[in-house]
Backbone atoms as SQL, in Angstrom:
CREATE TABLE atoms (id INTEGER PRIMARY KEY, chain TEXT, resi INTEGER, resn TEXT, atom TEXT, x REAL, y REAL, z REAL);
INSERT INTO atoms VALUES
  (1, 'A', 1, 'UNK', 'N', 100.584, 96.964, 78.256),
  (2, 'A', 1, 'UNK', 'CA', 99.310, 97.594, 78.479),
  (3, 'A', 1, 'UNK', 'C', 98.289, 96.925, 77.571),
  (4, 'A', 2, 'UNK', 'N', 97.301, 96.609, 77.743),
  (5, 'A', 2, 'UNK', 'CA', 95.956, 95.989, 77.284),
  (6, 'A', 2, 'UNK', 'C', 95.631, 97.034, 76.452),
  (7, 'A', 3, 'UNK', 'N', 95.150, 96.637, 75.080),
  (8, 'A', 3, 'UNK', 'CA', 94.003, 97.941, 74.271),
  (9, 'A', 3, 'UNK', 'C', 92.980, 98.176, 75.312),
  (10, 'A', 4, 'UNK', 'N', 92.744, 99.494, 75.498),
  (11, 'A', 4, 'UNK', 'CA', 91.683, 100.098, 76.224),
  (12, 'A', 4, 'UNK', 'C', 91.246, 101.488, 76.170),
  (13, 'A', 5, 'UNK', 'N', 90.416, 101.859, 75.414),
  (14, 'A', 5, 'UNK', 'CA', 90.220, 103.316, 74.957),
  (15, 'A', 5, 'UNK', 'C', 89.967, 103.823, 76.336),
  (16, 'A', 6, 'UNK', 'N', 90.498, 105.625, 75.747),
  (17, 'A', 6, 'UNK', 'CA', 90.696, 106.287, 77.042),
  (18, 'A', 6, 'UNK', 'C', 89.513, 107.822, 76.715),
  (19, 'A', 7, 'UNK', 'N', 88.812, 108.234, 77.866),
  (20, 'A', 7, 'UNK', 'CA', 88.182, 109.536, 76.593),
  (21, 'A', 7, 'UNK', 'C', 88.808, 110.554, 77.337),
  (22, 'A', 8, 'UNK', 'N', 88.366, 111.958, 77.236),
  (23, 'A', 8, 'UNK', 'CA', 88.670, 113.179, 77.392),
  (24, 'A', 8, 'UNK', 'C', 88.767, 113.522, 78.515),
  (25, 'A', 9, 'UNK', 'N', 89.862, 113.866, 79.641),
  (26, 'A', 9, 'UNK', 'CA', 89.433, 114.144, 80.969),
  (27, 'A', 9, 'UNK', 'C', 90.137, 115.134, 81.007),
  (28, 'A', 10, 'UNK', 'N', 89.738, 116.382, 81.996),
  (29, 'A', 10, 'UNK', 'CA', 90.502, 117.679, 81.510),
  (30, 'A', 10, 'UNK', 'C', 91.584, 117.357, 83.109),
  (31, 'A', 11, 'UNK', 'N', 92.731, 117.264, 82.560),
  (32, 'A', 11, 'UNK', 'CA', 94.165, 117.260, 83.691),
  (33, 'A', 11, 'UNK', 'C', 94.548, 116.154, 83.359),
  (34, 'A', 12, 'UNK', 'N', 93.850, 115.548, 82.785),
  (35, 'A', 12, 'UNK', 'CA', 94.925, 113.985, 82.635),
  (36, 'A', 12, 'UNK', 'C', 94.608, 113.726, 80.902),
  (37, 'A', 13, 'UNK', 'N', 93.741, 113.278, 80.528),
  (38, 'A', 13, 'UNK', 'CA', 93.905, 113.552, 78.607),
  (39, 'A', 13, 'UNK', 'C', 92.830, 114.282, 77.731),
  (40, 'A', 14, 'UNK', 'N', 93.562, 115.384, 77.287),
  (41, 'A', 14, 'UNK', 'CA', 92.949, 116.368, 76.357),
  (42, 'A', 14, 'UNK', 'C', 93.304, 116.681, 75.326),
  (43, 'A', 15, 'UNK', 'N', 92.083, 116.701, 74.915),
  (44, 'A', 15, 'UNK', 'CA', 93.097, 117.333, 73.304),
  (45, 'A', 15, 'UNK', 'C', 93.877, 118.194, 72.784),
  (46, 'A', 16, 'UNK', 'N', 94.724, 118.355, 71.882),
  (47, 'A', 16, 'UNK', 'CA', 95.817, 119.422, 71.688),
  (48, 'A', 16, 'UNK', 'C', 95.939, 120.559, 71.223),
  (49, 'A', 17, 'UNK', 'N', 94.857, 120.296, 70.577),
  (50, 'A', 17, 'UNK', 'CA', 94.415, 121.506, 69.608),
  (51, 'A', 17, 'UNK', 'C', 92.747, 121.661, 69.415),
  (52, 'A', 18, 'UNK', 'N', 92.077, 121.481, 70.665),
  (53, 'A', 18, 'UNK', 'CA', 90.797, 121.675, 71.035),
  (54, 'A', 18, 'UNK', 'C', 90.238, 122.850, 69.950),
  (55, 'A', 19, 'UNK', 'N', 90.898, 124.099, 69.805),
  (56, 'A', 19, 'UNK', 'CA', 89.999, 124.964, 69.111),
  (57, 'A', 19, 'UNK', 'C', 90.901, 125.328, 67.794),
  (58, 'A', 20, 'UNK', 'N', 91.464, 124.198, 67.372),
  (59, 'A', 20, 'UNK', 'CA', 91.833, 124.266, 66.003),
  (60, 'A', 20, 'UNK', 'C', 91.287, 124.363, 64.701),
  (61, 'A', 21, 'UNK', 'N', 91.458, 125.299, 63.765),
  (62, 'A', 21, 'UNK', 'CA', 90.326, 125.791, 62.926),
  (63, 'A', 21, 'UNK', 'C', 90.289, 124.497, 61.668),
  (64, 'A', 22, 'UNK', 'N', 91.570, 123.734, 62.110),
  (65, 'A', 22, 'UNK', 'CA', 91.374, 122.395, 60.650),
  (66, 'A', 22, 'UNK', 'C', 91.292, 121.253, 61.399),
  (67, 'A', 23, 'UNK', 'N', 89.785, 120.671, 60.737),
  (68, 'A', 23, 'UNK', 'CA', 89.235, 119.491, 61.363),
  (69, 'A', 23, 'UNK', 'C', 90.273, 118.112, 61.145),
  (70, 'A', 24, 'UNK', 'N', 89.766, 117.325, 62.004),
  (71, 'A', 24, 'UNK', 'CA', 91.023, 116.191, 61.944),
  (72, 'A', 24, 'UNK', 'C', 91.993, 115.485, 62.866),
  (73, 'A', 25, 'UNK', 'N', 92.596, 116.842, 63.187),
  (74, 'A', 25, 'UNK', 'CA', 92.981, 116.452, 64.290),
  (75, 'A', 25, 'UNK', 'C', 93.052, 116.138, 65.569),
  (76, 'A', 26, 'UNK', 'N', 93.521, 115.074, 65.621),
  (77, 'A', 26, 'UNK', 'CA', 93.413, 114.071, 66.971),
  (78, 'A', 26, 'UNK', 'C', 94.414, 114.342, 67.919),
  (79, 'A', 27, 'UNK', 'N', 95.207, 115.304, 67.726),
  (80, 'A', 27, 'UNK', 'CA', 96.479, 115.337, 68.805),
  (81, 'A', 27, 'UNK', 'C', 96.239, 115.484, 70.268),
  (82, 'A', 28, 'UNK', 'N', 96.569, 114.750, 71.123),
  (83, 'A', 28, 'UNK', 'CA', 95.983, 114.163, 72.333),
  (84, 'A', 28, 'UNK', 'C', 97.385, 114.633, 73.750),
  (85, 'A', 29, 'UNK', 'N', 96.826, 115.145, 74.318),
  (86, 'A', 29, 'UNK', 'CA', 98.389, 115.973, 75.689),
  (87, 'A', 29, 'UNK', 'C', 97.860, 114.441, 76.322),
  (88, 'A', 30, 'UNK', 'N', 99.269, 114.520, 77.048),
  (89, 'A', 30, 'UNK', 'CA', 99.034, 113.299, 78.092),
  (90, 'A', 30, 'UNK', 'C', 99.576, 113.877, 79.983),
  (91, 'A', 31, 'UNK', 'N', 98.513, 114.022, 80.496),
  (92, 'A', 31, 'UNK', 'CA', 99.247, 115.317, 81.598),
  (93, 'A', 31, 'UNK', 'C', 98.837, 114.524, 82.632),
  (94, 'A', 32, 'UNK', 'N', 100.379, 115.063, 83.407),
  (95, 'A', 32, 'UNK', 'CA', 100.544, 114.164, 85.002),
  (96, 'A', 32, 'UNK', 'C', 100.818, 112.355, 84.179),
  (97, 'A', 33, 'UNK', 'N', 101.846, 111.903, 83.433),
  (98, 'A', 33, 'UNK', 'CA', 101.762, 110.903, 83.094),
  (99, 'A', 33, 'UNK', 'C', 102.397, 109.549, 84.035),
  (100, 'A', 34, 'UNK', 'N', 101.951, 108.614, 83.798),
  (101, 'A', 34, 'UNK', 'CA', 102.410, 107.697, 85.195),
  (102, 'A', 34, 'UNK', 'C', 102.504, 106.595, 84.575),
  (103, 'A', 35, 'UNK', 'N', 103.641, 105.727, 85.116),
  (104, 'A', 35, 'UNK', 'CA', 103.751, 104.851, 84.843),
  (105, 'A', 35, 'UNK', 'C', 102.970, 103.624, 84.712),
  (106, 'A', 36, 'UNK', 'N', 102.117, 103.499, 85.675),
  (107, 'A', 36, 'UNK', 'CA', 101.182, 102.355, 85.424),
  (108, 'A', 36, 'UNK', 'C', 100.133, 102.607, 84.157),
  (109, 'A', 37, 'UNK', 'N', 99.751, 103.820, 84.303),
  (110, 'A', 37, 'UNK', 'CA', 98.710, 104.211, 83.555),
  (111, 'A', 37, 'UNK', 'C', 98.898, 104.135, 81.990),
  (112, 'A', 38, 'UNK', 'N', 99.633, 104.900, 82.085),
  (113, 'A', 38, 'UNK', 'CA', 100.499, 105.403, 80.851),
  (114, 'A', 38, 'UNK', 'C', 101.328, 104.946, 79.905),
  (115, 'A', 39, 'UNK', 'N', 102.531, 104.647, 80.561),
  (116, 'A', 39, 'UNK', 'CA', 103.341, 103.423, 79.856),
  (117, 'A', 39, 'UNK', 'C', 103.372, 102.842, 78.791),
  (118, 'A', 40, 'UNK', 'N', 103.452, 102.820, 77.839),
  (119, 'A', 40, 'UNK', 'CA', 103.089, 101.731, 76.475),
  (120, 'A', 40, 'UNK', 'C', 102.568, 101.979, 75.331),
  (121, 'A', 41, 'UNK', 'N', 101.894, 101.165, 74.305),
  (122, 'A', 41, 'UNK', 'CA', 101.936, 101.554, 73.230),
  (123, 'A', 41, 'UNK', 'C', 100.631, 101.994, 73.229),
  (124, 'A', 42, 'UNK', 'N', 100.456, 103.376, 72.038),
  (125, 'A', 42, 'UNK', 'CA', 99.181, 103.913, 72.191),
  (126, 'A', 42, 'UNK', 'C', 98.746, 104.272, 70.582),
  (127, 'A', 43, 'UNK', 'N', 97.557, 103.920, 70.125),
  (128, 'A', 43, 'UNK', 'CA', 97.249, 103.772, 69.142),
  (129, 'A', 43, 'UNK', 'C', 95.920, 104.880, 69.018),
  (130, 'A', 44, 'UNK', 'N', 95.591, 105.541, 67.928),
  (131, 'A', 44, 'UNK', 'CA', 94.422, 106.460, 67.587),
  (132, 'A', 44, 'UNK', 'C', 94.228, 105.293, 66.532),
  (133, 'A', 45, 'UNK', 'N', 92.548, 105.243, 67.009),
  (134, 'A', 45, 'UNK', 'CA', 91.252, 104.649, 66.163),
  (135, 'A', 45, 'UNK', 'C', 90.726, 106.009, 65.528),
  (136, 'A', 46, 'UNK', 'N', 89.886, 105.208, 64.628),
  (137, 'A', 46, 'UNK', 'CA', 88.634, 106.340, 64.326),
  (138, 'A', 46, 'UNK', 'C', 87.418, 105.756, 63.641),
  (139, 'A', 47, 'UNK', 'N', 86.223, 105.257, 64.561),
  (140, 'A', 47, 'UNK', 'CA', 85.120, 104.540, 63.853),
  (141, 'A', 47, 'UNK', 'C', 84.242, 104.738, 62.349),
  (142, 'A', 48, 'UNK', 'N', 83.935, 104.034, 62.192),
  (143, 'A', 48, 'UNK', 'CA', 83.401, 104.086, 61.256),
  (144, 'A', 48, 'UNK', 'C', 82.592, 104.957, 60.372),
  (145, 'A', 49, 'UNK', 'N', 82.226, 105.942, 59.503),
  (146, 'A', 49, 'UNK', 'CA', 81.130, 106.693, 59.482),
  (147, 'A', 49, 'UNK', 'C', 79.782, 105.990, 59.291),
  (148, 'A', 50, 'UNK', 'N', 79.992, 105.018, 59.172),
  (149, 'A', 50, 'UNK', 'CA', 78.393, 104.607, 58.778),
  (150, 'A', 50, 'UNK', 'C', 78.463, 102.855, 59.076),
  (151, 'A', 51, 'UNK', 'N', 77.918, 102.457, 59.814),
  (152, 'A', 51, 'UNK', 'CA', 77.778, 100.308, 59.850),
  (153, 'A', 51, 'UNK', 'C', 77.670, 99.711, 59.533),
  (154, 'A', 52, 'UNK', 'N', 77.457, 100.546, 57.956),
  (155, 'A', 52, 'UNK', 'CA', 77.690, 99.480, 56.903),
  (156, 'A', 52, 'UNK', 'C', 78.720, 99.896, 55.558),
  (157, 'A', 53, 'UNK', 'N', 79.441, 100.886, 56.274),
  (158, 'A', 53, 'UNK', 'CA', 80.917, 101.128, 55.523),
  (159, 'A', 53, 'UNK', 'C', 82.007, 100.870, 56.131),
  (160, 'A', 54, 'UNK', 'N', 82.975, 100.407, 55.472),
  (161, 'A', 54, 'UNK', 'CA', 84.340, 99.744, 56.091),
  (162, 'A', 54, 'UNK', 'C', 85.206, 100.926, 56.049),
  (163, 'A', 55, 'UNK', 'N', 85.285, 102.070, 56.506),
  (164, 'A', 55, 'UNK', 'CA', 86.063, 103.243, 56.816),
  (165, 'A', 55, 'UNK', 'C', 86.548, 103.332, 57.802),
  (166, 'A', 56, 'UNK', 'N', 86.571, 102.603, 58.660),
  (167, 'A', 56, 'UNK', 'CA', 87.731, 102.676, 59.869),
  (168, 'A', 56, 'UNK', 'C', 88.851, 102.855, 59.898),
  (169, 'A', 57, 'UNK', 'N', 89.481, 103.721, 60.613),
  (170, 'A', 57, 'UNK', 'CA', 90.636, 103.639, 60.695),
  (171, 'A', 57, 'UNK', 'C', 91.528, 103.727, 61.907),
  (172, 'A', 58, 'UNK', 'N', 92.790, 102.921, 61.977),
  (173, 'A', 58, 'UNK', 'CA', 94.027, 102.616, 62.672),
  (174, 'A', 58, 'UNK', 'C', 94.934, 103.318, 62.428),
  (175, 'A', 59, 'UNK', 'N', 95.869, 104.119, 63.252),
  (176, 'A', 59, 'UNK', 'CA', 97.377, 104.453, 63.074),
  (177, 'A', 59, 'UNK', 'C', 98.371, 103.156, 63.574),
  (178, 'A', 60, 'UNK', 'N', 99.479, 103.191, 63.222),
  (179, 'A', 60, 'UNK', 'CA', 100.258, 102.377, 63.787),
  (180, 'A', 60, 'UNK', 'C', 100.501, 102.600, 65.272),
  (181, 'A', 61, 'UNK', 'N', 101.130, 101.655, 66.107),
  (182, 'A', 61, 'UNK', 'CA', 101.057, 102.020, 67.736),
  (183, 'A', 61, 'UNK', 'C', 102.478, 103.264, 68.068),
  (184, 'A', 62, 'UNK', 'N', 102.174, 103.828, 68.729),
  (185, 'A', 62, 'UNK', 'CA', 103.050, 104.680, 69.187),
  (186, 'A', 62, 'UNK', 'C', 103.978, 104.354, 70.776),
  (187, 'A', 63, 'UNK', 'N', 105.082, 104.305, 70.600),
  (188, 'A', 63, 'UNK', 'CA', 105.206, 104.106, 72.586),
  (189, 'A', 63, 'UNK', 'C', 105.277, 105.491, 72.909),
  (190, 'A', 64, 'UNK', 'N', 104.963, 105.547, 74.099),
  (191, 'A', 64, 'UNK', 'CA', 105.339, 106.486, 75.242),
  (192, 'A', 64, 'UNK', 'C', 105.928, 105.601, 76.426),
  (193, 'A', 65, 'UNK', 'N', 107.258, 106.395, 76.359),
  (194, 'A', 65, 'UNK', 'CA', 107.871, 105.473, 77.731),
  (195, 'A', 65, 'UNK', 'C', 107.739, 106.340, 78.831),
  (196, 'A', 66, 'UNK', 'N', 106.939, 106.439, 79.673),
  (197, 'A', 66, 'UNK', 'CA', 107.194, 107.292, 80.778),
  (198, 'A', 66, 'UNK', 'C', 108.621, 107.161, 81.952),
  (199, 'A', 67, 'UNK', 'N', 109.476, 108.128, 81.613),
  (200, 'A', 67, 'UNK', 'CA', 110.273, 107.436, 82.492),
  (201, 'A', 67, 'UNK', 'C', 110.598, 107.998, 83.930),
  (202, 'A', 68, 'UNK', 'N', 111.368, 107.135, 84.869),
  (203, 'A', 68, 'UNK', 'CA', 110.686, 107.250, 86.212),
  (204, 'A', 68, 'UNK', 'C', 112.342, 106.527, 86.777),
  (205, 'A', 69, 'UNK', 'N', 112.947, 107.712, 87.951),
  (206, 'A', 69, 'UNK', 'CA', 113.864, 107.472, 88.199),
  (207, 'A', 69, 'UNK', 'C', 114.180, 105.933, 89.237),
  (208, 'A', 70, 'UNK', 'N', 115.098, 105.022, 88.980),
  (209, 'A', 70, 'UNK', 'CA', 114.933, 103.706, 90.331),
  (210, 'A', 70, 'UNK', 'C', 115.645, 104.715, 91.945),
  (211, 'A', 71, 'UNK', 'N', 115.188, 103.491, 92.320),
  (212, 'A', 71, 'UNK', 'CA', 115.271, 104.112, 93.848),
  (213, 'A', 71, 'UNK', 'C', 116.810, 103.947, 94.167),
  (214, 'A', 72, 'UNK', 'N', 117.370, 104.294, 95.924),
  (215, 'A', 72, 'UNK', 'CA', 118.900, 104.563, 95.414),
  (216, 'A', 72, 'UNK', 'C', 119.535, 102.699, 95.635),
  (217, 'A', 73, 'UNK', 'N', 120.144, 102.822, 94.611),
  (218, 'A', 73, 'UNK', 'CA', 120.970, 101.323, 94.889),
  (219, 'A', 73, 'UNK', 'C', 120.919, 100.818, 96.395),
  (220, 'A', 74, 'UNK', 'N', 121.247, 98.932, 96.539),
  (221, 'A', 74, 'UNK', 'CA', 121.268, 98.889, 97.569),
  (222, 'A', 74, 'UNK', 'C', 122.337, 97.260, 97.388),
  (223, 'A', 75, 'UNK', 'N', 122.794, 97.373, 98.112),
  (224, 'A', 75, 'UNK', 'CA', 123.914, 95.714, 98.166),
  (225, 'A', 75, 'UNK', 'C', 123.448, 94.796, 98.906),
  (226, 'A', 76, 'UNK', 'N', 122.515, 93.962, 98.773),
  (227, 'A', 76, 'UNK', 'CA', 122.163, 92.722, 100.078),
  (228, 'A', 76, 'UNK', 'C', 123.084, 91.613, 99.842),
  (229, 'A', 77, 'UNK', 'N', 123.516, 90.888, 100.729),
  (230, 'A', 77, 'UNK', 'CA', 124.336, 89.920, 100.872),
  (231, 'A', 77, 'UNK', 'C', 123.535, 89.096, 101.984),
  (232, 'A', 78, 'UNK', 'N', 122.935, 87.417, 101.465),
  (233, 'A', 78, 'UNK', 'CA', 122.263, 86.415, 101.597),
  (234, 'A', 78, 'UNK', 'C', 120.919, 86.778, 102.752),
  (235, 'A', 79, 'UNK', 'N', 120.647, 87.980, 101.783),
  (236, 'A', 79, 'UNK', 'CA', 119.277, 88.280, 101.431),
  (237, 'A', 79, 'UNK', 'C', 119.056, 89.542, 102.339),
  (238, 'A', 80, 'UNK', 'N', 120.715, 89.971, 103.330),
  (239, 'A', 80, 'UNK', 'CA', 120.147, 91.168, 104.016),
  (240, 'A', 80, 'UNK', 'C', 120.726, 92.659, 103.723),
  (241, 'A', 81, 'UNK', 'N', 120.268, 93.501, 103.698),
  (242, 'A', 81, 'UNK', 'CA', 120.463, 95.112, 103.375),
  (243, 'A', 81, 'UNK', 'C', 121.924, 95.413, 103.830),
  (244, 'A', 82, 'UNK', 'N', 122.964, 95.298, 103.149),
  (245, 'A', 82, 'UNK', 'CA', 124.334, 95.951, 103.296),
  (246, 'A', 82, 'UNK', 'C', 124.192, 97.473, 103.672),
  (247, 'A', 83, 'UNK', 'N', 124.172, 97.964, 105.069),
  (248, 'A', 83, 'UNK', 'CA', 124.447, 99.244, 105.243),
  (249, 'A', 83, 'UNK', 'C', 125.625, 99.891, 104.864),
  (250, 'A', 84, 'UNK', 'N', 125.730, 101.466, 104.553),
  (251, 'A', 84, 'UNK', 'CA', 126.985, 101.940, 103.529),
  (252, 'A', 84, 'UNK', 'C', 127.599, 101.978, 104.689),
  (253, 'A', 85, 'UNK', 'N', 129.524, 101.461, 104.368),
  (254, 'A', 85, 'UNK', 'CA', 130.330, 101.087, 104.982),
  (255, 'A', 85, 'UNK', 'C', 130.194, 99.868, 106.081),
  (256, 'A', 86, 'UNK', 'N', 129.332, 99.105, 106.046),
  (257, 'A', 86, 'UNK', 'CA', 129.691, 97.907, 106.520),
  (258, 'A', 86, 'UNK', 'C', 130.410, 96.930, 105.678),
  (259, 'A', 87, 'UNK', 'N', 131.108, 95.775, 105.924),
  (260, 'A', 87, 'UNK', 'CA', 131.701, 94.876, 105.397),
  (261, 'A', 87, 'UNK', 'C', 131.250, 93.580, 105.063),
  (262, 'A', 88, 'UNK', 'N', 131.825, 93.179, 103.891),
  (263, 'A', 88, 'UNK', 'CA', 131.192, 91.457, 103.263),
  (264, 'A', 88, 'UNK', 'C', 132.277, 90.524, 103.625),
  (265, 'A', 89, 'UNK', 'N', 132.227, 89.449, 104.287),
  (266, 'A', 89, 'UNK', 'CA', 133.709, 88.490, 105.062),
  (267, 'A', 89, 'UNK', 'C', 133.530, 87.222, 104.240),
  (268, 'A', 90, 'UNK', 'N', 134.184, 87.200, 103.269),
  (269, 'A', 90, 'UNK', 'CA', 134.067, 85.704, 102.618),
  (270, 'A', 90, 'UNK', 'C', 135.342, 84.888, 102.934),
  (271, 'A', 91, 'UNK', 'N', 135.731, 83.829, 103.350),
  (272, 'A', 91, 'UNK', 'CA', 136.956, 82.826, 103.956),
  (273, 'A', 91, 'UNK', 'C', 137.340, 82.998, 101.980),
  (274, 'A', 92, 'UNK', 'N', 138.631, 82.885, 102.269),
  (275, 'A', 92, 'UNK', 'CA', 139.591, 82.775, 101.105),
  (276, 'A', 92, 'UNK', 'C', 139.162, 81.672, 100.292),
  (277, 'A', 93, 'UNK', 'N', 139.070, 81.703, 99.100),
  (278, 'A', 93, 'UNK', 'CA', 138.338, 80.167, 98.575),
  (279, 'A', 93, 'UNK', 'C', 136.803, 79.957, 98.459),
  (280, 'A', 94, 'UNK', 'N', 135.980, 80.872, 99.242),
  (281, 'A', 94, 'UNK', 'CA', 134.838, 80.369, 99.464),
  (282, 'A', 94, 'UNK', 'C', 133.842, 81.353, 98.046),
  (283, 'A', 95, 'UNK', 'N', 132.921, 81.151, 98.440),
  (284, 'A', 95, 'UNK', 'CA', 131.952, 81.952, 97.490),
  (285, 'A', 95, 'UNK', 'C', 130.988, 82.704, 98.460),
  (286, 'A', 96, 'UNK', 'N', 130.204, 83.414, 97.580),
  (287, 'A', 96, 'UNK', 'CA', 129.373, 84.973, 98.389),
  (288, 'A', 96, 'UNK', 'C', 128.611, 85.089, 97.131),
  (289, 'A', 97, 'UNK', 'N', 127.472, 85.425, 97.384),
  (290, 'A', 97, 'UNK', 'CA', 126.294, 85.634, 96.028),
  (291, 'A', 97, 'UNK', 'C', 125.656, 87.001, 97.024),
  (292, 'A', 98, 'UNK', 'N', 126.029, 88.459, 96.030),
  (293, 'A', 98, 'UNK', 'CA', 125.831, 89.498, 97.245),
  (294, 'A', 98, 'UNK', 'C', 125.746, 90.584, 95.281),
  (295, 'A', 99, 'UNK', 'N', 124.418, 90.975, 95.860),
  (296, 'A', 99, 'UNK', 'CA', 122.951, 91.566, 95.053),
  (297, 'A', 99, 'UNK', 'C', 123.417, 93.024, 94.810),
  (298, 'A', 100, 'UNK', 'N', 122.887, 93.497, 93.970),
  (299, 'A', 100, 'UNK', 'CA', 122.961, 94.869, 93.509),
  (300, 'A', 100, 'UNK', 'C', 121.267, 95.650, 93.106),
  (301, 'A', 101, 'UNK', 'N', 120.468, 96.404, 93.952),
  (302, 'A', 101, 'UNK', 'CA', 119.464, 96.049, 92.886),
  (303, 'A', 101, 'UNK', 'C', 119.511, 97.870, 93.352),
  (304, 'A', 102, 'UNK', 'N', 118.546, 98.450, 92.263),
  (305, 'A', 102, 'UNK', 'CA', 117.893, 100.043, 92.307),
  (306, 'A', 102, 'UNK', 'C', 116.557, 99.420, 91.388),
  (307, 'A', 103, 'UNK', 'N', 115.590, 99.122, 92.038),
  (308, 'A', 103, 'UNK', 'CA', 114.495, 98.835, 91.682),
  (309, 'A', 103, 'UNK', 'C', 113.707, 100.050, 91.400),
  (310, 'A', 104, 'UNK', 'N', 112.489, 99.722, 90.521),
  (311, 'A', 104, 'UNK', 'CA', 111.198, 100.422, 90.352),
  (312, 'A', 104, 'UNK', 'C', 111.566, 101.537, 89.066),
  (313, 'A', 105, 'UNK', 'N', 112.864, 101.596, 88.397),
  (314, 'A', 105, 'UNK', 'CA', 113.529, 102.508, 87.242),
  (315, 'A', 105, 'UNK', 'C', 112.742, 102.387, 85.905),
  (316, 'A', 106, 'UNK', 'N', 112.774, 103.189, 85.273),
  (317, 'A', 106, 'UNK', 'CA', 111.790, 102.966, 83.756),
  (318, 'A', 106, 'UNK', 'C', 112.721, 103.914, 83.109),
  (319, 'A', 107, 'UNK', 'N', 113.586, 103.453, 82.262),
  (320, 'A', 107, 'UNK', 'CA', 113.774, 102.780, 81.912),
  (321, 'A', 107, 'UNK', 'C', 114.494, 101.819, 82.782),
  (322, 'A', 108, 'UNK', 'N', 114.399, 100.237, 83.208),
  (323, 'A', 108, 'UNK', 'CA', 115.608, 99.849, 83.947),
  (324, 'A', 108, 'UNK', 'C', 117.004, 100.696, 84.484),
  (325, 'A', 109, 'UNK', 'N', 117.289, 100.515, 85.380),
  (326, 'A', 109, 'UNK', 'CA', 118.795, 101.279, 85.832),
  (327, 'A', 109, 'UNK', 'C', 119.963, 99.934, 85.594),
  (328, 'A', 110, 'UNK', 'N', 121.096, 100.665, 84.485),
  (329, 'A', 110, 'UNK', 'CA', 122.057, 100.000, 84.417),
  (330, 'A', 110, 'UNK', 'C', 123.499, 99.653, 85.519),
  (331, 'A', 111, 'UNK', 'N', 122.866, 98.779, 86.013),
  (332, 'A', 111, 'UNK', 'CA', 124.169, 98.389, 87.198),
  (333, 'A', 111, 'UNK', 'C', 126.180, 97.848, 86.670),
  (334, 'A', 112, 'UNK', 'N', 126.830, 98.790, 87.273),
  (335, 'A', 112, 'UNK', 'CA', 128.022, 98.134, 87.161),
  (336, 'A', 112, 'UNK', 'C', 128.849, 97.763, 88.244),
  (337, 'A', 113, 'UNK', 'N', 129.733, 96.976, 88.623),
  (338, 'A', 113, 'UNK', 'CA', 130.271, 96.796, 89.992),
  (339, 'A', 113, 'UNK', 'C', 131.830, 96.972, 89.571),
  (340, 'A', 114, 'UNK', 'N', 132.324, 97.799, 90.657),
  (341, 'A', 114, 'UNK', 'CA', 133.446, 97.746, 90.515),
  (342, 'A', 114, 'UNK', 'C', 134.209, 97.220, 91.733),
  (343, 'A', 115, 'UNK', 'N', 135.790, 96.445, 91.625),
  (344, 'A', 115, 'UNK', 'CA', 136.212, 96.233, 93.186),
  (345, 'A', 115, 'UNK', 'C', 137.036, 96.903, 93.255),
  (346, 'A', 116, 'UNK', 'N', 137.487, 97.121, 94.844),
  (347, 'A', 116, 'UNK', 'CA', 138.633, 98.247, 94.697),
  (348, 'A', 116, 'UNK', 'C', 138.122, 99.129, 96.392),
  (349, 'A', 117, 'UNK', 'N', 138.492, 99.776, 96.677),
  (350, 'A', 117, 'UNK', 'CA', 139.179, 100.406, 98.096),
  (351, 'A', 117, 'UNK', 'C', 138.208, 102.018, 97.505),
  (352, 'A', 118, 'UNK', 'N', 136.983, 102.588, 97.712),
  (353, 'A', 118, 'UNK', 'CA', 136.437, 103.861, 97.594),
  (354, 'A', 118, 'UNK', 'C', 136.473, 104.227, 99.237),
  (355, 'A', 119, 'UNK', 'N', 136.617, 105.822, 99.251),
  (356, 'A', 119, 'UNK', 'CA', 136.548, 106.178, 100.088),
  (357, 'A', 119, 'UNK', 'C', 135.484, 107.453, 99.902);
């Protein structure tokens, strides 16, 4: 994600403690969060009091990982969609380059293959 300040929008980012009686705080809700939007590291500024005082300040970056389930697995074999229970025919000896993917997951989805006879 690019630095890009975000301001106050009520349903998507507000503050946390809007009518908190001790000044200061910045605690920020992040609502309806999405992956594109959202995603990544997020840092509180706080400008300067005056333009010709060096009082600025930075927190360190924070992540938020929004996470976001992948879609359901799928097996292509030389490049086409393995329907469940169809078959892969490789000649004895030969080779087969045949895909595993569950795309679009946050965090990534960890793939394992197993061989063997499921029913």
């Amino acid at each position: 994600m690019f630095s890009k300040p975000v301001g106050i929008y009520r349903g998507k980012y507000e503050w946390a403690n809007e009518d908190s009686p001790m000044g200061g705080d910045c605690s920020l809700w992040v609502r309806a969060a999405t992956l594109q939007l959202d995603d990544g590291q997020w840092q509180c500024q706080v400008t300067a009091s005056n333009y010709d005082v060096q009082d600025a300040l930075s927190s360190p970056p924070a992540a938020l990982a929004v996470r976001v389930p992948p879609q359901t697995p799928r097996i292509l074999y030389n490049g086409s969609h393995i329907m469940p229970g169809q078959n892969i025919t490789v000649p004895a000896g030969g080779r087969a380059t045949v895909v595993c993917e569950a795309r679009y997951g946050n965090p990534p989805a960890y793939i394992e293959w197993y061989l063997g006879v499921f029913h």
